[in-house]
Backbone as a chain_set.jsonl record, in Angstrom:
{"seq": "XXXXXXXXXXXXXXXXXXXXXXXXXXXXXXXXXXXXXXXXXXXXXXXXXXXXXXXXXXXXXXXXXXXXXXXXXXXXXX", "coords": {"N": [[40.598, -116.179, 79.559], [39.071, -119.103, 81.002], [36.244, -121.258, 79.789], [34.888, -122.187, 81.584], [35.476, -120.565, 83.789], [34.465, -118.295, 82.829], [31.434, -119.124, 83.286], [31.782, -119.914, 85.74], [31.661, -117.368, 86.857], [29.532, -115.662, 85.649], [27.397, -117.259, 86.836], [27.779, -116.644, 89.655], [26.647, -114.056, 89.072], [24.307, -114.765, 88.157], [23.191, -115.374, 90.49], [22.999, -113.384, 92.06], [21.673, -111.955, 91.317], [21.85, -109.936, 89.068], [22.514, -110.518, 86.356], [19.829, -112.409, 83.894], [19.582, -115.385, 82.668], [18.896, -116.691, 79.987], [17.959, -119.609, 77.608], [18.764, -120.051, 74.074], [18.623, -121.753, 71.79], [21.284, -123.614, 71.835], [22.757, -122.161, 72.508], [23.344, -119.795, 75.112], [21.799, -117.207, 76.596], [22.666, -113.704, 78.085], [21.124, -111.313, 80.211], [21.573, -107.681, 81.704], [20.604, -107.091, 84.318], [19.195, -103.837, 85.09], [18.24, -102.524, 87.579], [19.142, -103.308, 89.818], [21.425, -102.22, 89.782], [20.645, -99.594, 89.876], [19.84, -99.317, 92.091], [21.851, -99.415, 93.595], [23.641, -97.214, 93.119], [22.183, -94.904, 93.41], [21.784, -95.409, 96.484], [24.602, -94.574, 96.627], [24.716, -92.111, 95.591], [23.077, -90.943, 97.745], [24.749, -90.907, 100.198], [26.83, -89.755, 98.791], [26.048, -87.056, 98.714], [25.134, -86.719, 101.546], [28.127, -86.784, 102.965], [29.648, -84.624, 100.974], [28.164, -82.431, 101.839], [28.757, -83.05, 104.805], [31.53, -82.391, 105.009], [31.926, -79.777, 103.241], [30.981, -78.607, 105.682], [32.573, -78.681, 107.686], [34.691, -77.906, 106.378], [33.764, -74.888, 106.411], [33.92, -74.69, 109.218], [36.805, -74.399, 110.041], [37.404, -73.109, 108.561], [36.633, -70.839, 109.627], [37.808, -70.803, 112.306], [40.391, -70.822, 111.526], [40.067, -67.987, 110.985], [39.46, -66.619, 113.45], [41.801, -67.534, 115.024], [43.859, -66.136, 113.929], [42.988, -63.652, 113.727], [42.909, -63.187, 116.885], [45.617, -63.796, 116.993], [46.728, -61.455, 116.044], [45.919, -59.62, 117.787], [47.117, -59.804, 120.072], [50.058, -59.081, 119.304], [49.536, -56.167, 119.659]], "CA": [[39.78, -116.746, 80.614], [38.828, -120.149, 80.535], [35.021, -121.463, 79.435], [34.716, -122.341, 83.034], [35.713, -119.736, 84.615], [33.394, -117.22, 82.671], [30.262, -119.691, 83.607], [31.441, -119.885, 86.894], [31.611, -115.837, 87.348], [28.062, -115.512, 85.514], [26.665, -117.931, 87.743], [27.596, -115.798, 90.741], [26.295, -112.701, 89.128], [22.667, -114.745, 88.242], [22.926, -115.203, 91.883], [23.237, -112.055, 92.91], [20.456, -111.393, 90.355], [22.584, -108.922, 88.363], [21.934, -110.934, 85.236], [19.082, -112.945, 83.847], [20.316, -116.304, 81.398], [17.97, -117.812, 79.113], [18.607, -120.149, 76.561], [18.066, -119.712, 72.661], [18.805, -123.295, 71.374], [22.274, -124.551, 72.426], [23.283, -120.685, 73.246], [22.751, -118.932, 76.784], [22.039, -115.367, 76.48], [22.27, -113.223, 79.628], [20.776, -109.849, 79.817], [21.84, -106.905, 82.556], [19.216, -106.365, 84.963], [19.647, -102.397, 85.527], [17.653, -102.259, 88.703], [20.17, -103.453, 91.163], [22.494, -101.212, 89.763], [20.242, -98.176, 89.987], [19.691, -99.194, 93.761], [23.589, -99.034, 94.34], [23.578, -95.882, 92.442], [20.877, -94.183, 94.268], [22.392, -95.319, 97.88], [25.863, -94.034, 96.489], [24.435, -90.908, 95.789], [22.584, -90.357, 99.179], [25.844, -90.904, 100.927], [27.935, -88.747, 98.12], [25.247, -85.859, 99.136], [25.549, -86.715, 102.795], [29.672, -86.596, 102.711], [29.581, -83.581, 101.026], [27.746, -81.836, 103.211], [29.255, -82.718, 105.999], [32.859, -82.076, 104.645], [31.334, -78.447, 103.918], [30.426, -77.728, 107.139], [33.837, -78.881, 107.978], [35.496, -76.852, 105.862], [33.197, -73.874, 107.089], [34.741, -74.43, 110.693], [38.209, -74.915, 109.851], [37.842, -71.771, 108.249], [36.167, -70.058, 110.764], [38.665, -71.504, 113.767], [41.628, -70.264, 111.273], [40.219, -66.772, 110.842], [39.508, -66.71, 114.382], [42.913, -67.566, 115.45], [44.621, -65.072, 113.361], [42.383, -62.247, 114.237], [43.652, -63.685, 117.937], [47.283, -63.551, 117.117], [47.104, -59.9, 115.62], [45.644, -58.718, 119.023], [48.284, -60.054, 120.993], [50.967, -58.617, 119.198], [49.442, -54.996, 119.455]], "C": [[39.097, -117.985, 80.047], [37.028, -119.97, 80.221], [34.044, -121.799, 80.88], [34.366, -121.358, 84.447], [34.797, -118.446, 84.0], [32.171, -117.816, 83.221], [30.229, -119.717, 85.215], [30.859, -118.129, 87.425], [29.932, -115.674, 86.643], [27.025, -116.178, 86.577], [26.305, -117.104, 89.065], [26.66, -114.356, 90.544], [24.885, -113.036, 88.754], [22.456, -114.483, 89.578], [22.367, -114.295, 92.654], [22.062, -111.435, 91.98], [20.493, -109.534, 89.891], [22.194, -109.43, 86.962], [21.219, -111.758, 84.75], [19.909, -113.631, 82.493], [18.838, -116.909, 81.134], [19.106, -118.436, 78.403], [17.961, -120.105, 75.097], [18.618, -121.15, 72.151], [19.649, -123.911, 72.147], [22.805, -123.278, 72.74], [22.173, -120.274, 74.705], [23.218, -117.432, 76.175], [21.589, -114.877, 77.893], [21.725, -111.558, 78.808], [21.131, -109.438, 81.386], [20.373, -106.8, 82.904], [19.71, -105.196, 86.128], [19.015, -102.394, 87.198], [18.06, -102.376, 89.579], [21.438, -102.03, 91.341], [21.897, -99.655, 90.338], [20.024, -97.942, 91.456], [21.05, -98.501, 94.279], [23.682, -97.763, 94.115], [23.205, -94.652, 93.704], [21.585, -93.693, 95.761], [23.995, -94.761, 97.279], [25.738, -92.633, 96.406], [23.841, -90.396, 97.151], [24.157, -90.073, 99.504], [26.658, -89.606, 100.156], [27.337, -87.035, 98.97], [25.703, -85.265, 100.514], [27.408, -86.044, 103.615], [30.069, -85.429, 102.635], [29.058, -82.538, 102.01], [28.568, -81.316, 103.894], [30.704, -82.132, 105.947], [32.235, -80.497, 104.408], [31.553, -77.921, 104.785], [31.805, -77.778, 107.882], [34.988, -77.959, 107.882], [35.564, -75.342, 106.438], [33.882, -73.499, 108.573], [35.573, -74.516, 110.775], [38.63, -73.472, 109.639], [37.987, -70.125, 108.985], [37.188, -69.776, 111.954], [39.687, -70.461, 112.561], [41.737, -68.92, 111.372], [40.238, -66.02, 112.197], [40.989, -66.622, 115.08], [44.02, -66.821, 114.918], [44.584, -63.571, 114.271], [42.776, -62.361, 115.966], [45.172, -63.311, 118.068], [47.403, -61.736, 116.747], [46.624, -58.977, 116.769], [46.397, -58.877, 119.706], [49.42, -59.52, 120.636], [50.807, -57.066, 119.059], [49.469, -54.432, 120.995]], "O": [[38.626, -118.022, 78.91], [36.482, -118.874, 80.352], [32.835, -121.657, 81.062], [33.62, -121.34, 85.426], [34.447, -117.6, 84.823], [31.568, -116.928, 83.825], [29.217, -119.608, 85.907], [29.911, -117.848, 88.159], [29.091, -115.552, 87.533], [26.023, -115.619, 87.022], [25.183, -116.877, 89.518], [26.12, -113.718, 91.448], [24.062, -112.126, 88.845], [21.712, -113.575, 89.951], [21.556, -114.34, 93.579], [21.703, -110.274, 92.174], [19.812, -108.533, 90.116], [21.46, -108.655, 86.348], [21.896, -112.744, 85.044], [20.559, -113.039, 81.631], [17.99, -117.406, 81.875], [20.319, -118.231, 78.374], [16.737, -120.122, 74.968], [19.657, -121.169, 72.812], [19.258, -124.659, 73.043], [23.651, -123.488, 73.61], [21.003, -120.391, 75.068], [24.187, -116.862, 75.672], [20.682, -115.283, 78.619], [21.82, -110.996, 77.717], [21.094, -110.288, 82.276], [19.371, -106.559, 82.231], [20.221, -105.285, 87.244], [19.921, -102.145, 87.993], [17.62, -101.692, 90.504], [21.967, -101.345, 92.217], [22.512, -98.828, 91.011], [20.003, -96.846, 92.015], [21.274, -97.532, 95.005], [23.835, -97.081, 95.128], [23.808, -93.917, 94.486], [21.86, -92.573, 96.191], [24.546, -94.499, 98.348], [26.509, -91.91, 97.037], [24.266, -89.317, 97.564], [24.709, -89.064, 99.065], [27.049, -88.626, 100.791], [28.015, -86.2, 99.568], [26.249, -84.199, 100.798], [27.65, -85.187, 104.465], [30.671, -84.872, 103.553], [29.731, -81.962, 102.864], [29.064, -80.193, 103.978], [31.04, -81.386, 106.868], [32.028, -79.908, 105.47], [32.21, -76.885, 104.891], [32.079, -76.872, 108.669], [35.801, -77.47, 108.666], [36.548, -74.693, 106.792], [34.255, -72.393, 108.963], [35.782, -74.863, 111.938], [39.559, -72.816, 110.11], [38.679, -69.107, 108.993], [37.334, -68.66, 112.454], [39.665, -69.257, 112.818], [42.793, -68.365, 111.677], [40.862, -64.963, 112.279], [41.27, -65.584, 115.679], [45.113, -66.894, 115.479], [45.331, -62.858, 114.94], [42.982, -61.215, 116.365], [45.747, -62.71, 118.976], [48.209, -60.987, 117.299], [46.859, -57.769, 116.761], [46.618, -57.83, 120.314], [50.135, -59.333, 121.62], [51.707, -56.486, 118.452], [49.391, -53.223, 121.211]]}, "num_chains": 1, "name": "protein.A"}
């Protein structure tokens, strides 16, 4: 990757204020700033929670409906 093309991609990610650049003489040092990440995190986990769940409950009635419809078929053939 060119010298360019890493400065351009950092640039986007000060932007996005993912990483903080200083400068130490004629060097740029970036540092990770965790806090965005821990947001994404966070909201990834709600949702993972949420998902689950509901897939659960899903499952729960799938299971329900199947045992249901068995116990259905074995009365009809008696």
């Amino acid at each position: 990757m060119s010298q360019q093309a890493v400065s351009k991609h950092l640039a986007y990610l000060e932007r996005a204020r993912l990483i903080e650049k200083r400068r130490q003489g004629r060097r740029h040092v970036c540092t990770l700033r965790p806090a965005p990440f821990k947001e994404v995190a966070d909201l990834v986990e709600h949702y993972r929670i949420f998902w689950e769940q509901a897939l659960n409950r899903l499952d729960a009635y799938l299971r329900a409906t199947e045992a249901e419809e068995k116990r259905r078929g074995h009365k009809q053939r008696h």
